[in-house]
N, C-alpha and C positions, 0 to 999 in steps of 0.2 A: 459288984457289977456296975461299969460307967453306964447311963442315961444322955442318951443322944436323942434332938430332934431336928429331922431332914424336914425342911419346907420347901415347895418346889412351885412355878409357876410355868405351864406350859401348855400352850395351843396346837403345836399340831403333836404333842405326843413325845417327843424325842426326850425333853428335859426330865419326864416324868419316868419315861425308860430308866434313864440316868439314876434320876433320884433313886429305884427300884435296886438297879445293879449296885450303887453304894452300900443302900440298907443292907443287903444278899451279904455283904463282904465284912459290915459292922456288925451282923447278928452273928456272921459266921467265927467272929471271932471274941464271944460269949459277951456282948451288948447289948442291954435292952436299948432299943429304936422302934420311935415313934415314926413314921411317914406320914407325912398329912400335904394337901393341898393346899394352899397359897388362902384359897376359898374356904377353908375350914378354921382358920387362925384369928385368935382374937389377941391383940397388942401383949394383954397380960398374960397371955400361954407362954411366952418368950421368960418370962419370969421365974417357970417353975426353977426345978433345981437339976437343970441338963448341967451333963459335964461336957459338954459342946454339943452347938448349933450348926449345922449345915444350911446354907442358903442356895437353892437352885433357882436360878433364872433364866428364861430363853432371852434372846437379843433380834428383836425386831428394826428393820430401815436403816435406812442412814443418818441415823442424826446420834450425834453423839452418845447420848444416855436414852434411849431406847429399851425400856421396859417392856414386860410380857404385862399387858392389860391387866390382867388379876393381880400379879403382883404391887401395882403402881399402889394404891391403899396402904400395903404394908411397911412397901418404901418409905412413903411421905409419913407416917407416923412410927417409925423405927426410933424416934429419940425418946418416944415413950416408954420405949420396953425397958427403960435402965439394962442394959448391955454392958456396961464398962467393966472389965476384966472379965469378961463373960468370954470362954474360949468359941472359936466363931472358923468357919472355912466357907468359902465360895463356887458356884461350880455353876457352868451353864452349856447351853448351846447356841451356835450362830453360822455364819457363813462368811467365810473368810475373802469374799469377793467384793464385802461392803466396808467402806474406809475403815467404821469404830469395828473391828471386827469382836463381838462379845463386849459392846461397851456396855451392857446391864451389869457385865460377872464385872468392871472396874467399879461404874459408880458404888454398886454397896459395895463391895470391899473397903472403898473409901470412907463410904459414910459411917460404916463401921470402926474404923481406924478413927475417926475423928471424934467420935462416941465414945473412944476409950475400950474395946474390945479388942481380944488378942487374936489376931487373926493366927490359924495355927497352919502353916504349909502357905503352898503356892495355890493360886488359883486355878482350877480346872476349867479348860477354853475347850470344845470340843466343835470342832469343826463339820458340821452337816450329821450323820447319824452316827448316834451312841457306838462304842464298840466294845463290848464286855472287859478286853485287857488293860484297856490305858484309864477303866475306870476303876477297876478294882485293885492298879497299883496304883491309884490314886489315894485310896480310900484306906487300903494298907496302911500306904505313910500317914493318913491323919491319925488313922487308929494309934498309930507307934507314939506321936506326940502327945497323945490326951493322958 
């Protein structure tokens, strides 16, 4: 059975929906999944022996790299986690009416990629609230890659 852990950072709720409908879609297709909050994580938990990580982050303002507050800690210390070939996917929420639209879901993707982790799919950008189908064939295709 692969081990996955979904981290998720989210203020008003939506990202953490997300994170939920992902897990719903990985257990349902016989994966043990962790879901934990941003707030529950400590650098070395990233260590264990997941057969991929999920990162979920909401996308606050305008400014380019705009993190979800809780998440920011995990961010700035991600080089710690030794990630390199660590299978890795991204996913968030934001609003498509501000320039970096989900610039949280690029910068870690990046900073991942730059860590040496294999980012496994495309990024999930999810535009104002969650919607069960475009997350669960999200989550499909990650599962098919792991």
């Amino acid at each position: 059975m692969s081990k996955s852990l979904i981290v998720y950072g989210s203020t008003t709720g939506n990202t953490e929906t997300a994170a939920e409908y992902i897990a719903e879609e990985m257990a349902s297709k016989d994966m043990d999944v962790e879901l934990k909050n941003v707030t529950e994580i400590k650098i070395n938990d990233l260590e264990q022996s997941y057969d991929i990580i999920l990162f979920g982050c909401s996308t606050w303002g305008d400014e380019e790299i705009e993190l979800q507050d809780d998440f920011i800690p995990l961010y700035d210390s991600l080089e710690d986690a030794g990630l390199k070939d660590k299978k890795v996917g991204v996913f968030g929420c934001g609003d498509s009416d501000y320039t970096y639209f989900c610039g949280a879901v690029d910068a870690i993707e990046e900073k991942l990629e730059k860590m040496g982790a294999v980012i496994i799919g495309n990024s999930l950008k999810i535009d104002g609230d969650p919607e069960r189908p475009a997350i669960t064939e999200w989550a499909k295709e990650i599962v098919e890659k792991i």
